[in-house]
N, C-alpha and C positions, 0 to 999 in steps of 0.2 A: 019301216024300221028306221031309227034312228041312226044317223051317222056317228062312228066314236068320234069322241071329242074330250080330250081334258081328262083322261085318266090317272090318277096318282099315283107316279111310278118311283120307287126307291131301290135304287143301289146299295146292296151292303156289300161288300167286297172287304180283302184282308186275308194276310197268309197263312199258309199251309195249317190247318189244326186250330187256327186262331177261336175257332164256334162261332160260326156262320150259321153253320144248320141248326145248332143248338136254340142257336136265337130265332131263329125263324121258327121254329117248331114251338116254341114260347110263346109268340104272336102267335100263330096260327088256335094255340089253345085259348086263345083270350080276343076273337076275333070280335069284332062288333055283327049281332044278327044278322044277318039279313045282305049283308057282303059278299061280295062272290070275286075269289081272289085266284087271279093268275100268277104262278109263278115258276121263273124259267131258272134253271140252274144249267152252269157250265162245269166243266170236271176236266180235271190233269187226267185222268186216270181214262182207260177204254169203256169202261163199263161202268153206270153211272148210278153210282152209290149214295151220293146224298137225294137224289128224287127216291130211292124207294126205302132211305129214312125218313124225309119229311114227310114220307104217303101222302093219301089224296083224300080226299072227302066231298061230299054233293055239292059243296061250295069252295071246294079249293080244287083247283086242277095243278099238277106240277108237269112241268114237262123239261126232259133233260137233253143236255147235248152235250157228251162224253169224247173224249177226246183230242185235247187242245184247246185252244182262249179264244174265247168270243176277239179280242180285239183284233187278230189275227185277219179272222174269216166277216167282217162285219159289211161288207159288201156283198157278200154269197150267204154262208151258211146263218149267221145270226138272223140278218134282215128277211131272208124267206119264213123262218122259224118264228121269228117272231109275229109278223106279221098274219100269217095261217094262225096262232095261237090265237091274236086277238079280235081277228074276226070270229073264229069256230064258238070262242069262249065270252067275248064280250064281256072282261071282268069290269069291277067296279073299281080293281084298287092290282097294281101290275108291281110286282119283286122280282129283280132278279138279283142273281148270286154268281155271278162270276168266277173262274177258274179261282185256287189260291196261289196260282203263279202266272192270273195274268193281269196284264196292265189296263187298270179302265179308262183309258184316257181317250183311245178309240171308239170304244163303246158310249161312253158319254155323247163325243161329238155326234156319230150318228145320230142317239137318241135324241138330238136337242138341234137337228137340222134336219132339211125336207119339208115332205109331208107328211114326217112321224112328231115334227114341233108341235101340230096342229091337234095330232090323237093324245098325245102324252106330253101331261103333265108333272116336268123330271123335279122332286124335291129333292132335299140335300143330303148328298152322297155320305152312308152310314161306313165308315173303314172299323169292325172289329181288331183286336191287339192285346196278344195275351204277353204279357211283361216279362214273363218268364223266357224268352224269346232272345230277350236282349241280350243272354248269357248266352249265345250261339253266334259266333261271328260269321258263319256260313247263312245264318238269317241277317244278320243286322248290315252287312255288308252287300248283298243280293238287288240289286236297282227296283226290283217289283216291289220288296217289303218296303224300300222307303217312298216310292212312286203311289204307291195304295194310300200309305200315308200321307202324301202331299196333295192327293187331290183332294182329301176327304174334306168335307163342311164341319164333319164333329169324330171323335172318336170314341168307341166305346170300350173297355177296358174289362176282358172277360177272366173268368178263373180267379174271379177278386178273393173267393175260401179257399184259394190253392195257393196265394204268394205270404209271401213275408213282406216284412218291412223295407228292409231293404231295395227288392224289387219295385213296390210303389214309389221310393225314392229314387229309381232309378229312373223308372218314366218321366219324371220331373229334368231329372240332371240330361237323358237322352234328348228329352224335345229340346231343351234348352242348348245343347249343341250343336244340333242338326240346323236349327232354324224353323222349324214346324210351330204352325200356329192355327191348330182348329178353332171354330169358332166354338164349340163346345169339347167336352171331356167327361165322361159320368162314367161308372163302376158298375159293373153288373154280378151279380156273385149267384150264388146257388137257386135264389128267388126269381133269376132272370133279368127283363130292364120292364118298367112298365110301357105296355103298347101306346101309352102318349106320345111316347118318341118317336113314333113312327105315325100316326093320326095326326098328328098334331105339326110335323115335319114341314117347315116352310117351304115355298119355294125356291130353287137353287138361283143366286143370283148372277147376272152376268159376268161381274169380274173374275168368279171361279172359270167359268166356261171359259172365258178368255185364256185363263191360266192354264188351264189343260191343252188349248190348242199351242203351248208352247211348248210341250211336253219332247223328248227327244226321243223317244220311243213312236211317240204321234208323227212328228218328223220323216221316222224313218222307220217305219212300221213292217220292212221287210228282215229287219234282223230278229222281229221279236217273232214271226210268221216261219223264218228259214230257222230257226232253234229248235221246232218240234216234229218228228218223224212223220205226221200222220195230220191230216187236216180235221176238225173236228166231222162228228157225224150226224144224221139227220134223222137215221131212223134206229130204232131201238134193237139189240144182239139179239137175235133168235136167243132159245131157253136150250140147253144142252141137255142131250138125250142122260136118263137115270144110269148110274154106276159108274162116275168121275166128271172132272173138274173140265170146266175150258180154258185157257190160260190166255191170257191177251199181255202183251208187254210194251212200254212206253217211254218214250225219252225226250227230256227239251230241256233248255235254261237251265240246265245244273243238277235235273233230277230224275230219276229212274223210275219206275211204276211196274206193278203187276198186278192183274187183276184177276179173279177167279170168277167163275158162272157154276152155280150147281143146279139139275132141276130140284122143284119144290120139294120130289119126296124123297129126296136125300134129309139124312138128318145127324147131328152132329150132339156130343160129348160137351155141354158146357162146361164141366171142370177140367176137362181136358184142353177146350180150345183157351183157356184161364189161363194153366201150364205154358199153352203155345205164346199166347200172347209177350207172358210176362218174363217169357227168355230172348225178348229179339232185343237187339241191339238198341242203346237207346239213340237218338232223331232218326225212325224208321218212324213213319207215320201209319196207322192204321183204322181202316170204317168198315163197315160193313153189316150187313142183315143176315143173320143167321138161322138158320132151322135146330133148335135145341132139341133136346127129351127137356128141357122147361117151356118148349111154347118158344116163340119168334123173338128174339134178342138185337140190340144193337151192339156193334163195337165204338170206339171202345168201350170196354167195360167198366163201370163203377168201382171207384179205390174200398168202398165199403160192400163187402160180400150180403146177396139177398136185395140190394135196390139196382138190380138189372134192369133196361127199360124194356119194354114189350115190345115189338113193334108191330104194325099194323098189314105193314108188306106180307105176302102170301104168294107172291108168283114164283121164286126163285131163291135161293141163297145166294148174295154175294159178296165177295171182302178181295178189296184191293191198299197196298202195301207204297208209298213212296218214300223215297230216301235217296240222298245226297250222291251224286254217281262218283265224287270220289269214295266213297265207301265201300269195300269189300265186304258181301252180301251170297252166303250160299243161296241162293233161291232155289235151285235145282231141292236141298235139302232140308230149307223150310218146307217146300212144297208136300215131299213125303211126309215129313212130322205134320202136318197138317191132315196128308190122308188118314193119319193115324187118329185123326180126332173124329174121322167118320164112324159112326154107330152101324152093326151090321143091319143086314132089312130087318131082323127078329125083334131088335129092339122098339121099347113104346119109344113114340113121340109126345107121352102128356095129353092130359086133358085140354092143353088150351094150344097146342100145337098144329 
């Protein structure tokens, strides 16, 4: 057997909601043949939501680690995880996706020293950035949102059929203050970005990596490690026995979490959890895989009724919730209103459910 060697490994990282998985899941539909891709996501949240939106296929493995920032734990939990993935899987081409509230500056270094220089070959750091963002000073002022954005090599600019005018003007007048200077900037809008971006992705050059080990968070990497209740985890939540929720709750760097577990054959009211959704408070973030009576759902849901996405996941239900912990947040009473969107056992799940 061949030793790895020289894997093409890409970082996309970028805050909370920014469409990380959006875009990975874009790639992964437009994969080149014959490729067999590993890719590791990290999650603010306990229970990890984006791996069983990306799903998995004979050629893509995802594997998750819920609960806290890879940069944190990159001595322990990251580097064992990582490492077991890539021998078991021996991909051709390695993604990961980092918390959206944590800093890769750590993760970088790792990945781009040792004996993991020699396995992986790190191209240039992808930071998603949805513009609309800007108009939230609880984002724009948060050290991770602009730390994501300083290390990036390029950015990419999502939700381009969601903004206005204004906002594109905005990204201009924001980098132009800040001091930010990727080396690239492109748009990605409802078509996605094309997988050249990522094929075609150069290698990362030294003077970046330089730039990152000056990082202040890299520094002092025990302020951003001591901000989250819970170190991340290694092995995946057991599935909760039928006839209610498991609750997990979370907290670090300025944000609050709750996540939910249902078994498989629970199944839930899509016009109801529609209702649920579009009463919560707005920057309350929300993901999740659902078991409908239409068949397996992602959140969030499409502003245009009838283009739900499907999703592929089958083992469980689950939607985790974060929001700004100065905000005042029934959860206790979301929680109910949410039981209320569970369908009794009598009802169908749908033919494609």
């Amino acid at each position: 057997m061949q030793p790895l060697a020289s894997i093409p490994t890409h970082v996309i990282t970028g805050f909370l909601g920014s469409g990380k998985s959006q875009l990975i899941r874009h790639w992964i539909d437009r994969k080149p043949v014959g490729e067999r891709w590993a890719i590791l996501i990290n999650e603010f949240g306990q229970v990890g939501i984006d791996q069983a939106i990306v799903g998995e296929r004979d050629d893509v493995t995802v594997q998750g680690v819920p609960g806290g920032c890879l940069c944190c734990q990159v001595a322990t939990v990251f580097r064992s995880v990582l490492v077991q993935l890539l021998r078991r899987e021996r991909p051709d081409r390695l993604l990961i996706e980092p918390s959206g509230l944590g800093h890769p500056a750590g993760l970088l270094e790792v990945l781009g020293g040792g004996d993991l220089a020699q396995v992986l070959d790190l191209r240039q750091v992808i930071t998603v950035f949805d513009a609309r963002r800007l108009d939230d000073p609880r984002v724009t002022n948060h050290s991770t949102f602009i730390d994501q954005l300083a290390v990036a090599d390029g950015w990419v600019l999502s939700m381009q059929d969601l903004l206005e005018d204004e906002h594109r003007q905005g990204v201009e007048r924001w980098r132009q203050e800040s001091g930010l200077a990727p080396s690239w900037m492109v748009p990605s809008g409802a078509k996605g970005l094309p997988i050249s971006h990522l094929l075609d992705s150069p290698a990362r050059c030294r003077q970046n990596a330089r730039r990152d080990a000056q990082s202040l968070l890299l520094r002092r990497p025990s302020l951003h490690a001591e901000a989250f209740d819970s170190p991340p985890s290694t092995s995946e939540a057991p599935a909760p026995i039928a006839g209610g929720a498991a609750r997990q709750n979370g907290h670090g760097l300025g944000y609050r979490s709750a996540s939910w577990h249902w078994h498989r054959e629970e199944c839930f009211d899509l016009a109801a959890l529609e209702q649920w959704w579009k009463q919560l408070p707005s920057g309350v973030r929300v993901k999740g895989v659902m078991r409908t009576g239409r068949g397996w759902r992602t959140f969030p849901l499409p502003s245009v009724p009838g283009n739900e996405a499907q999703a592929s996941w089958r083992k469980d239900s689950r939607l985790e919730m974060i929001w700004p912990e100065d905000m005042e947040l029934d959860i206790d009473g979301l929680e109910r209103a949410l039981e209320q969107c569970r369908r009794r056992p009598s009802g169908e799940a749908g033919p494609d459910a």
